[in-house]
mmCIF file as Biopython writes it, N, C-alpha, C and O atoms, coordinates in Angstrom:
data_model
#
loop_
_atom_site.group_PDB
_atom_site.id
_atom_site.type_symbol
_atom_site.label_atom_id
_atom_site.label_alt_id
_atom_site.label_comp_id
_atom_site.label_asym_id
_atom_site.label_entity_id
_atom_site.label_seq_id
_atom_site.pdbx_PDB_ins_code
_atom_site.Cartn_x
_atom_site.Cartn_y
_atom_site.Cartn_z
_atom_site.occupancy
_atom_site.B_iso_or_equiv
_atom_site.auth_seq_id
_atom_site.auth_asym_id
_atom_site.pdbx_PDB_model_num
ATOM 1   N N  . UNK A ? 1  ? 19.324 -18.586 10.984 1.0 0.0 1  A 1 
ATOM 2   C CA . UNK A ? 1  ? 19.609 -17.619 9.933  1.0 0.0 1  A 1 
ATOM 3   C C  . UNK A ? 1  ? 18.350 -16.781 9.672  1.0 0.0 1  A 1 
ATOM 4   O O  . UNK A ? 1  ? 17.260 -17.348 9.589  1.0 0.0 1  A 1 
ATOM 5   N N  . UNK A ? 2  ? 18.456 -15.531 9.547  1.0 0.0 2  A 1 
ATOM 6   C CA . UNK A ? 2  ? 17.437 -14.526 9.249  1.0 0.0 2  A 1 
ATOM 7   C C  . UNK A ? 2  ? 16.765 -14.490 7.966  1.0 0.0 2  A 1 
ATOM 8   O O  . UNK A ? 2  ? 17.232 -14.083 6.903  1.0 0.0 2  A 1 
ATOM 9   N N  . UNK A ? 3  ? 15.605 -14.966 8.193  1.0 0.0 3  A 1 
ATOM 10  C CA . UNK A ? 3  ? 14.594 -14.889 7.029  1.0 0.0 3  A 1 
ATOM 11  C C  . UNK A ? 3  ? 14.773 -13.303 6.228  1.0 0.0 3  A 1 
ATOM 12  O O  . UNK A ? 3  ? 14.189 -12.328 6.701  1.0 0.0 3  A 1 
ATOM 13  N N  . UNK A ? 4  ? 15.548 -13.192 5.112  1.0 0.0 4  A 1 
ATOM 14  C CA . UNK A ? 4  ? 15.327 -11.506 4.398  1.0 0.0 4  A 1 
ATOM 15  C C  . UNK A ? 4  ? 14.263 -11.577 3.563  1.0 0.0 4  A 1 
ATOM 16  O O  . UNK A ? 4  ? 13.679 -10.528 3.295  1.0 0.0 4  A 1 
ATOM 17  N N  . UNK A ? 5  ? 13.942 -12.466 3.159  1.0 0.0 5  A 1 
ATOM 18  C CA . UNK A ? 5  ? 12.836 -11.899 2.498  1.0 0.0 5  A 1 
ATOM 19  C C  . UNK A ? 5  ? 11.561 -12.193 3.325  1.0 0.0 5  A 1 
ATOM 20  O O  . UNK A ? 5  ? 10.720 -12.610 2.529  1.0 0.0 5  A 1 
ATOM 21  N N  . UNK A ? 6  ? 11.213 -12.168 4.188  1.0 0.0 6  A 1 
ATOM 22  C CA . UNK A ? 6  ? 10.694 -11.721 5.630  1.0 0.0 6  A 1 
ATOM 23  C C  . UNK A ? 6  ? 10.712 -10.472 5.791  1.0 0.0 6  A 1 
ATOM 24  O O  . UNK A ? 6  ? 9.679  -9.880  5.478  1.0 0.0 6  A 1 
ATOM 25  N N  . UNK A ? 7  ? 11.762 -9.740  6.274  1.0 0.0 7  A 1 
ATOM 26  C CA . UNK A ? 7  ? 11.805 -8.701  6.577  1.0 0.0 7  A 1 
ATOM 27  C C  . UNK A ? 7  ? 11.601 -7.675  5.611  1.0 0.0 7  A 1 
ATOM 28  O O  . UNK A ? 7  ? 11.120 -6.544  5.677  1.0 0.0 7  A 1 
ATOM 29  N N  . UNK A ? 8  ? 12.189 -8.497  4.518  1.0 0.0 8  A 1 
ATOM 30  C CA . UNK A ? 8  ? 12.057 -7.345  3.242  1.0 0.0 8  A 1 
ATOM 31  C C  . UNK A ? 8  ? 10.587 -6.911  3.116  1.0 0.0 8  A 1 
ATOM 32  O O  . UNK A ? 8  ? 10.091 -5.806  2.896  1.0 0.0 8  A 1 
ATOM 33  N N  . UNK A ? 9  ? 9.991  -8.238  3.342  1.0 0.0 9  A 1 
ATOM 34  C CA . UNK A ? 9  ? 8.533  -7.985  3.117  1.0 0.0 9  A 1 
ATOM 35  C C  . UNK A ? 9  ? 7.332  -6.903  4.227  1.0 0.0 9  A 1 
ATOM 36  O O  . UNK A ? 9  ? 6.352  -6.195  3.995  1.0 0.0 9  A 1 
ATOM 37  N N  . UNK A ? 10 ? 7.823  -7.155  5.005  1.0 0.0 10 A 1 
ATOM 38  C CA . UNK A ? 10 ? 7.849  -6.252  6.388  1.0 0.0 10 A 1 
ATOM 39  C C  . UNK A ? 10 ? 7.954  -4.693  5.968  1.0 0.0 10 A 1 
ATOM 40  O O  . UNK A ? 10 ? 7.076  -3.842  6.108  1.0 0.0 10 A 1 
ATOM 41  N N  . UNK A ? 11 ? 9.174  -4.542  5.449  1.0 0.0 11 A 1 
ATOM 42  C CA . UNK A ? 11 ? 10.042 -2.991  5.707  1.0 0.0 11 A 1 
ATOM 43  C C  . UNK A ? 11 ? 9.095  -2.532  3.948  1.0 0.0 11 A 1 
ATOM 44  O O  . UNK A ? 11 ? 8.918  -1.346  3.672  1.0 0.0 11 A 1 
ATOM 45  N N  . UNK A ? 12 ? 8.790  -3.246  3.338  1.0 0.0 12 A 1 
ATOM 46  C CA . UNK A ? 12 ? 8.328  -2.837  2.157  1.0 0.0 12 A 1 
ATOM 47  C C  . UNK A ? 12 ? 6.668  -2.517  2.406  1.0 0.0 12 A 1 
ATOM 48  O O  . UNK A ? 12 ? 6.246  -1.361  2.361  1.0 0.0 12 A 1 
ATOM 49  N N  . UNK A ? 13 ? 6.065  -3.312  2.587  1.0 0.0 13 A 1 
ATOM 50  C CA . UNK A ? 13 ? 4.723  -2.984  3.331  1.0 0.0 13 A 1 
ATOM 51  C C  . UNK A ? 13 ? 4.582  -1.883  3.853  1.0 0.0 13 A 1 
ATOM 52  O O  . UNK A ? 13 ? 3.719  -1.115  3.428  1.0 0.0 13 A 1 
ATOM 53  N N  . UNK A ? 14 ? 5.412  -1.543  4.913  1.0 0.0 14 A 1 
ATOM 54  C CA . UNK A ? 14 ? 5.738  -0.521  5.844  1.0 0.0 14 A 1 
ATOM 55  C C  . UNK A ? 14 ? 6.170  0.708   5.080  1.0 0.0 14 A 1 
ATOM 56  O O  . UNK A ? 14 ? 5.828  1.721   5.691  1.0 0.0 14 A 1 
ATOM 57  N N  . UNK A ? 15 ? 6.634  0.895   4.257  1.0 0.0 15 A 1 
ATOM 58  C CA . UNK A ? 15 ? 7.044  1.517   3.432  1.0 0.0 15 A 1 
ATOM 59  C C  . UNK A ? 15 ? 5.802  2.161   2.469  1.0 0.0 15 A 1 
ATOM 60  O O  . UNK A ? 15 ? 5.828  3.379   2.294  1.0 0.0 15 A 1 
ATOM 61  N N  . UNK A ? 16 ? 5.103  1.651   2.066  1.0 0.0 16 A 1 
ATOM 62  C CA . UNK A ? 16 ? 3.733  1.507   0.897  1.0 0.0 16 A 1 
ATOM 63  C C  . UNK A ? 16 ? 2.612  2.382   2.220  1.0 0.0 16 A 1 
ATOM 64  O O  . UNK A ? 16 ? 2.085  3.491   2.141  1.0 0.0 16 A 1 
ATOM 65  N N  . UNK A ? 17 ? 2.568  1.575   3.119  1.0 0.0 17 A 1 
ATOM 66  C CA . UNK A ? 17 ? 1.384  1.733   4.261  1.0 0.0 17 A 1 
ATOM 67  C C  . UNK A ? 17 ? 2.226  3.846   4.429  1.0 0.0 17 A 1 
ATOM 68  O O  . UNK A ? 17 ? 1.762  4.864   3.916  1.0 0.0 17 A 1 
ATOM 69  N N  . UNK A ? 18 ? 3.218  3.733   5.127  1.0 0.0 18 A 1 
ATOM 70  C CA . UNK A ? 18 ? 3.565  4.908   4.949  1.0 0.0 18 A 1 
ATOM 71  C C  . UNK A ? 18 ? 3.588  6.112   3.735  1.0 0.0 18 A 1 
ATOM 72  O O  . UNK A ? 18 ? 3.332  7.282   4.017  1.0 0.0 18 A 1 
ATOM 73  N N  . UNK A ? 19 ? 3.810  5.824   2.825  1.0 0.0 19 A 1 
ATOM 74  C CA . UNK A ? 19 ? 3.064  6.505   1.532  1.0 0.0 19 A 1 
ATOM 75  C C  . UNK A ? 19 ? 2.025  6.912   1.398  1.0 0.0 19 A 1 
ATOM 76  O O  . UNK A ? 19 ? 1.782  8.055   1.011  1.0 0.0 19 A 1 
ATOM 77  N N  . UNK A ? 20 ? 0.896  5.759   1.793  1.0 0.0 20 A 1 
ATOM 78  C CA . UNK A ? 20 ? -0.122 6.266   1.752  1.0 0.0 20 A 1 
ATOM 79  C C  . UNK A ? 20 ? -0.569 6.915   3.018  1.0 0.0 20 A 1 
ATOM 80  O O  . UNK A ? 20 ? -1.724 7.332   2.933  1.0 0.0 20 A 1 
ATOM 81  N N  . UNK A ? 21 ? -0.037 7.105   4.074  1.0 0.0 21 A 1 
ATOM 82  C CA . UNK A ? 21 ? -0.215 7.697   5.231  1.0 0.0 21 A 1 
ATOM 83  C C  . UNK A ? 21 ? 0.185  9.250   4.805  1.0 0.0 21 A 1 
ATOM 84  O O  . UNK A ? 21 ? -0.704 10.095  4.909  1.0 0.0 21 A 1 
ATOM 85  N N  . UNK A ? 22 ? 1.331  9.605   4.387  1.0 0.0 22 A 1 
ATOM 86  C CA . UNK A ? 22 ? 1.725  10.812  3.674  1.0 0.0 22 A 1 
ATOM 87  C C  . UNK A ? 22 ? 1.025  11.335  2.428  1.0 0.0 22 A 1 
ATOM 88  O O  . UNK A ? 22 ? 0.910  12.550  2.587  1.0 0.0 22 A 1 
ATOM 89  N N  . UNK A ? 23 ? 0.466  10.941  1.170  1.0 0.0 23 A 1 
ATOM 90  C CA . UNK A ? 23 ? -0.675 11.241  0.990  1.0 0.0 23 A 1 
ATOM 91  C C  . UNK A ? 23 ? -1.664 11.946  1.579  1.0 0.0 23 A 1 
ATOM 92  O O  . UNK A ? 23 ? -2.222 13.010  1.309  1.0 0.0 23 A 1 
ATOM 93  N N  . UNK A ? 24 ? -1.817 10.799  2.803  1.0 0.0 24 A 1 
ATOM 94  C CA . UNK A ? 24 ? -3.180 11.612  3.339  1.0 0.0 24 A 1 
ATOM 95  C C  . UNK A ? 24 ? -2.722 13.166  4.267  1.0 0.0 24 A 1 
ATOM 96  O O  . UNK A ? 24 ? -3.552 13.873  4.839  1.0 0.0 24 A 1 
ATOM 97  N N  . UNK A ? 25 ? -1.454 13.394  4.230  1.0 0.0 25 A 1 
ATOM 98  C CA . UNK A ? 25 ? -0.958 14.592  4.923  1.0 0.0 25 A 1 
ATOM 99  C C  . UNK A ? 25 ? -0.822 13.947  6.448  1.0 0.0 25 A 1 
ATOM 100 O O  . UNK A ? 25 ? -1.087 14.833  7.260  1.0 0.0 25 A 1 
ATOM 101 N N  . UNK A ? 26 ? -0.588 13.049  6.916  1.0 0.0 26 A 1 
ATOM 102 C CA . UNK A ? 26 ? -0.499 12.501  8.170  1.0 0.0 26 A 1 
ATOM 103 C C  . UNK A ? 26 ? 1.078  11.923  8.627  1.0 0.0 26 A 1 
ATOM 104 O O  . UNK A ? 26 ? 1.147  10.790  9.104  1.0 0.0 26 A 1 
ATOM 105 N N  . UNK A ? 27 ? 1.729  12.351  8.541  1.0 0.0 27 A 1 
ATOM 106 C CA . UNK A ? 27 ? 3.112  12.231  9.201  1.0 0.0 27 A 1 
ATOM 107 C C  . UNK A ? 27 ? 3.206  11.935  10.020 1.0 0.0 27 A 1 
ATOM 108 O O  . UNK A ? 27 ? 4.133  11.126  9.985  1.0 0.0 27 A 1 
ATOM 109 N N  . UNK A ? 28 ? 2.745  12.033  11.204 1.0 0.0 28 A 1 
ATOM 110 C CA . UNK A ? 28 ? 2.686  11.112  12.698 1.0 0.0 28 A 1 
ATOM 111 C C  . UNK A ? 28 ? 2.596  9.538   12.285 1.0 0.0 28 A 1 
ATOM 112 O O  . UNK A ? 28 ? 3.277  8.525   12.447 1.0 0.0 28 A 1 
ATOM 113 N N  . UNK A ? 29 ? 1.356  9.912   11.651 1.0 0.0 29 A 1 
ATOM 114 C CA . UNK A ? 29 ? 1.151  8.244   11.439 1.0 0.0 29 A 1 
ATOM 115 C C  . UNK A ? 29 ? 2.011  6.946   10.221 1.0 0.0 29 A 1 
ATOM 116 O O  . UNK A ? 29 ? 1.908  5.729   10.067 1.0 0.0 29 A 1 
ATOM 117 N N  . UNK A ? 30 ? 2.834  8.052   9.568  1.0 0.0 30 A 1 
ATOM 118 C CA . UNK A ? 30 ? 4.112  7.280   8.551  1.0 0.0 30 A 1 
ATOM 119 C C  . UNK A ? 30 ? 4.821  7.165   9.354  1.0 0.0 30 A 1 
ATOM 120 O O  . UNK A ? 30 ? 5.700  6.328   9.145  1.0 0.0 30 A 1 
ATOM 121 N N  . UNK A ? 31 ? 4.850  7.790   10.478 1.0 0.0 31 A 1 
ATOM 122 C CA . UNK A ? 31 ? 6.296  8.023   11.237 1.0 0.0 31 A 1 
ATOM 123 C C  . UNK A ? 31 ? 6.162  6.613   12.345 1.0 0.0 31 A 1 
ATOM 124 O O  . UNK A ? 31 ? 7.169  5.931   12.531 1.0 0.0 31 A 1 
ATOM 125 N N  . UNK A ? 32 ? 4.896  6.272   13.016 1.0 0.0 32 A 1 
ATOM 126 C CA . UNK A ? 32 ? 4.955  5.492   13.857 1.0 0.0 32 A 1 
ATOM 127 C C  . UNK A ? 32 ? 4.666  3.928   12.720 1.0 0.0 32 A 1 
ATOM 128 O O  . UNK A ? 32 ? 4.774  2.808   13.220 1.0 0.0 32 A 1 
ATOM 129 N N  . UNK A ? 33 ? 4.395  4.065   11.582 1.0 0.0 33 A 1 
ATOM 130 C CA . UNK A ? 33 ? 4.483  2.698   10.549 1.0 0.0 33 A 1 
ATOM 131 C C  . UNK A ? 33 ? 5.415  2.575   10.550 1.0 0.0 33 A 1 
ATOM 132 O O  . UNK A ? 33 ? 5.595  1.610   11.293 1.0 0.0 33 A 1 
ATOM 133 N N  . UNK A ? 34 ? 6.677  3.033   10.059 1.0 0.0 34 A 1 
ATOM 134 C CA . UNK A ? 34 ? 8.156  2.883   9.811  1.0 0.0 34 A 1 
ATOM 135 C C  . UNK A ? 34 ? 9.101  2.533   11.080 1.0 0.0 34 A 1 
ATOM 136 O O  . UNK A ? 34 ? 10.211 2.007   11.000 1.0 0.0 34 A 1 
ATOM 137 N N  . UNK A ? 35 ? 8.330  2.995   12.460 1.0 0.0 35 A 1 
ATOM 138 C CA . UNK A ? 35 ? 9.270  2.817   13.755 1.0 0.0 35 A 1 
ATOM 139 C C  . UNK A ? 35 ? 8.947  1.666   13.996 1.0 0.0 35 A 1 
ATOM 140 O O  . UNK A ? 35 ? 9.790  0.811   14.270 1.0 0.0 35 A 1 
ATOM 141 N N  . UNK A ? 36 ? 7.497  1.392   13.935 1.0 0.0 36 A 1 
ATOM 142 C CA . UNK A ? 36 ? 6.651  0.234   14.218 1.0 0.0 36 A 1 
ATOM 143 C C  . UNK A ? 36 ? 7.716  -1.414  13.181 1.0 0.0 36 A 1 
ATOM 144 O O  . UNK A ? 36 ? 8.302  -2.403  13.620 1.0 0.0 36 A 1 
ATOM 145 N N  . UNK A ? 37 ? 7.446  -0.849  11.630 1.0 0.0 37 A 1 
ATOM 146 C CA . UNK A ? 37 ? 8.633  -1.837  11.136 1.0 0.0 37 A 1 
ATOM 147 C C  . UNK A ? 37 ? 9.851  -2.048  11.349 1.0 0.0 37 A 1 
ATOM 148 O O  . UNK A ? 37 ? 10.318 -3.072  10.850 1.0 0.0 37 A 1 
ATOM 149 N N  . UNK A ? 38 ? 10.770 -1.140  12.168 1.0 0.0 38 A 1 
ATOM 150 C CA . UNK A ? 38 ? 11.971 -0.925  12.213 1.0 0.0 38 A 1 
ATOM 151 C C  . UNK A ? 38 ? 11.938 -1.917  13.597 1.0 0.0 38 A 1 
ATOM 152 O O  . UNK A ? 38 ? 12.682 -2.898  13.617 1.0 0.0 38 A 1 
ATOM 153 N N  . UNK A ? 39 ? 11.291 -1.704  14.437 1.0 0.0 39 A 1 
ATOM 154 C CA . UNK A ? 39 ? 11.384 -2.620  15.657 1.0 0.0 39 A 1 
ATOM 155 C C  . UNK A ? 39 ? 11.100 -4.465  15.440 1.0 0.0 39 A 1 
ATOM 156 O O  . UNK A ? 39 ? 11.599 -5.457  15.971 1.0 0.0 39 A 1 
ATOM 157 N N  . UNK A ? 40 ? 9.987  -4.240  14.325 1.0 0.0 40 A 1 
ATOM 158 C CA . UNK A ? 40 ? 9.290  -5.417  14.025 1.0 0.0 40 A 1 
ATOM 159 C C  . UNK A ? 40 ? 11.008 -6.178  13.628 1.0 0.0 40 A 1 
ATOM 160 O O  . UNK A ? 40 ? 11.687 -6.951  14.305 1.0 0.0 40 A 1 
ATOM 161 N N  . UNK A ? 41 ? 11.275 -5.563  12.275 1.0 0.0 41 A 1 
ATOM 162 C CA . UNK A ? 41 ? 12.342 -6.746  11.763 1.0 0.0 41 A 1 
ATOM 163 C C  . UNK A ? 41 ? 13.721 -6.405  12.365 1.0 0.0 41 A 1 
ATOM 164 O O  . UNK A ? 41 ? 14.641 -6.873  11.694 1.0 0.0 41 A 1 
ATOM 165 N N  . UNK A ? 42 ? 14.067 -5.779  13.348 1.0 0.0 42 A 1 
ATOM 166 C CA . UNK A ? 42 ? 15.276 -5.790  14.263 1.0 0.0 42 A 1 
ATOM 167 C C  . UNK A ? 42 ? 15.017 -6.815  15.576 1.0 0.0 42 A 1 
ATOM 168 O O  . UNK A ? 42 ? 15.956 -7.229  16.256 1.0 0.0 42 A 1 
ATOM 169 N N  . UNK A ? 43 ? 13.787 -7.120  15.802 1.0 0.0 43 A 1 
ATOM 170 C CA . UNK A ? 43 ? 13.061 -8.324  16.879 1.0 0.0 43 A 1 
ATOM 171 C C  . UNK A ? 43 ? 13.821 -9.140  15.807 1.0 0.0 43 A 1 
ATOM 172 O O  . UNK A ? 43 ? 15.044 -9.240  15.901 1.0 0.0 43 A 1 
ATOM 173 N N  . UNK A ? 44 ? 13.136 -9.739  14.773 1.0 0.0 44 A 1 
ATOM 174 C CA . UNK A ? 44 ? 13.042 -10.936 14.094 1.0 0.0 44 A 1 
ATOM 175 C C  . UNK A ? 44 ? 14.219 -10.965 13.794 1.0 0.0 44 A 1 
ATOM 176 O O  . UNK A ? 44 ? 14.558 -12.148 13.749 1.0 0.0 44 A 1 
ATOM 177 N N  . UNK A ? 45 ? 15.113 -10.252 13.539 1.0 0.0 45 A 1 
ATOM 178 C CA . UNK A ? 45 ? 16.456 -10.630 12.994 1.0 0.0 45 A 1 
ATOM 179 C C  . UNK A ? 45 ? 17.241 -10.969 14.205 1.0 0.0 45 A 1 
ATOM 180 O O  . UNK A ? 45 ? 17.889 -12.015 14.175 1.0 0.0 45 A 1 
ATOM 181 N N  . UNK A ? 46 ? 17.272 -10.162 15.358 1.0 0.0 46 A 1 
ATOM 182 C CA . UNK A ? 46 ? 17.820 -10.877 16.290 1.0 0.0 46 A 1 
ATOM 183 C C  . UNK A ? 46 ? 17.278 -12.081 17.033 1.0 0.0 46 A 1 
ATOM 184 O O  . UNK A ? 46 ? 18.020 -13.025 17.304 1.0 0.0 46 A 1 
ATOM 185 N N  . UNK A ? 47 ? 16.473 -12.071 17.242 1.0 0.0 47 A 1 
ATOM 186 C CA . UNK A ? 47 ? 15.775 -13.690 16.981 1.0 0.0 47 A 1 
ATOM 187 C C  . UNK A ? 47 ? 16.433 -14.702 16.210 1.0 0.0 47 A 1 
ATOM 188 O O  . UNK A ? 47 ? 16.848 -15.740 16.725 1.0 0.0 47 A 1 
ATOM 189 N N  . UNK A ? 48 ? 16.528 -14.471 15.155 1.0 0.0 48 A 1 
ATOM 190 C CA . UNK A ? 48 ? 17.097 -15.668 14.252 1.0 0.0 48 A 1 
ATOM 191 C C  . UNK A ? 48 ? 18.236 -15.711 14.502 1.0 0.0 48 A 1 
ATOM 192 O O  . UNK A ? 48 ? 18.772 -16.749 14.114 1.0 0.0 48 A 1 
ATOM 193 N N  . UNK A ? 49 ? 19.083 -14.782 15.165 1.0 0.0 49 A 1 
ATOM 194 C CA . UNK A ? 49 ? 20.639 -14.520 14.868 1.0 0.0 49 A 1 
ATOM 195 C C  . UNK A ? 49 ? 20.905 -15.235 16.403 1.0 0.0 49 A 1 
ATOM 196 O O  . UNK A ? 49 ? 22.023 -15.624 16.742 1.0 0.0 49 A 1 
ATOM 197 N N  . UNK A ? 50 ? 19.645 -15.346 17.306 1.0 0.0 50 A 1 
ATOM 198 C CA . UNK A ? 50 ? 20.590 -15.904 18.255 1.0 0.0 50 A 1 
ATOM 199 C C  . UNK A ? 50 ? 20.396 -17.143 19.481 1.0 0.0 50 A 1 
ATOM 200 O O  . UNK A ? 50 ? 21.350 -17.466 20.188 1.0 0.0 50 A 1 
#
């Protein structure tokens, strides 16, 4: 079974880290935090799921 509050914790981080990446006017680099999390907890969830 998939750890969510795992991932939650993941996609939220990722989320914050990206904020402050946008702040700094850097969009490339929110953009590859958020792809970077999106892969991270779609690994881990299918992992657990199978």
């Amino acid at each position: 079974m998939a750890d969510y509050q795992k991932l939650y914790t993941i996609i939220f981080n990722a989320v914050t880290d990206a904020l402050n990446a946008l702040d700094e006017q850097n969009a490339g680099q929110a953009k590859e935090i958020l792809r970077a999390a999106q892969q991270a907890t779609e690994e881990r969830y299918i992992d657990a799921e199978g």
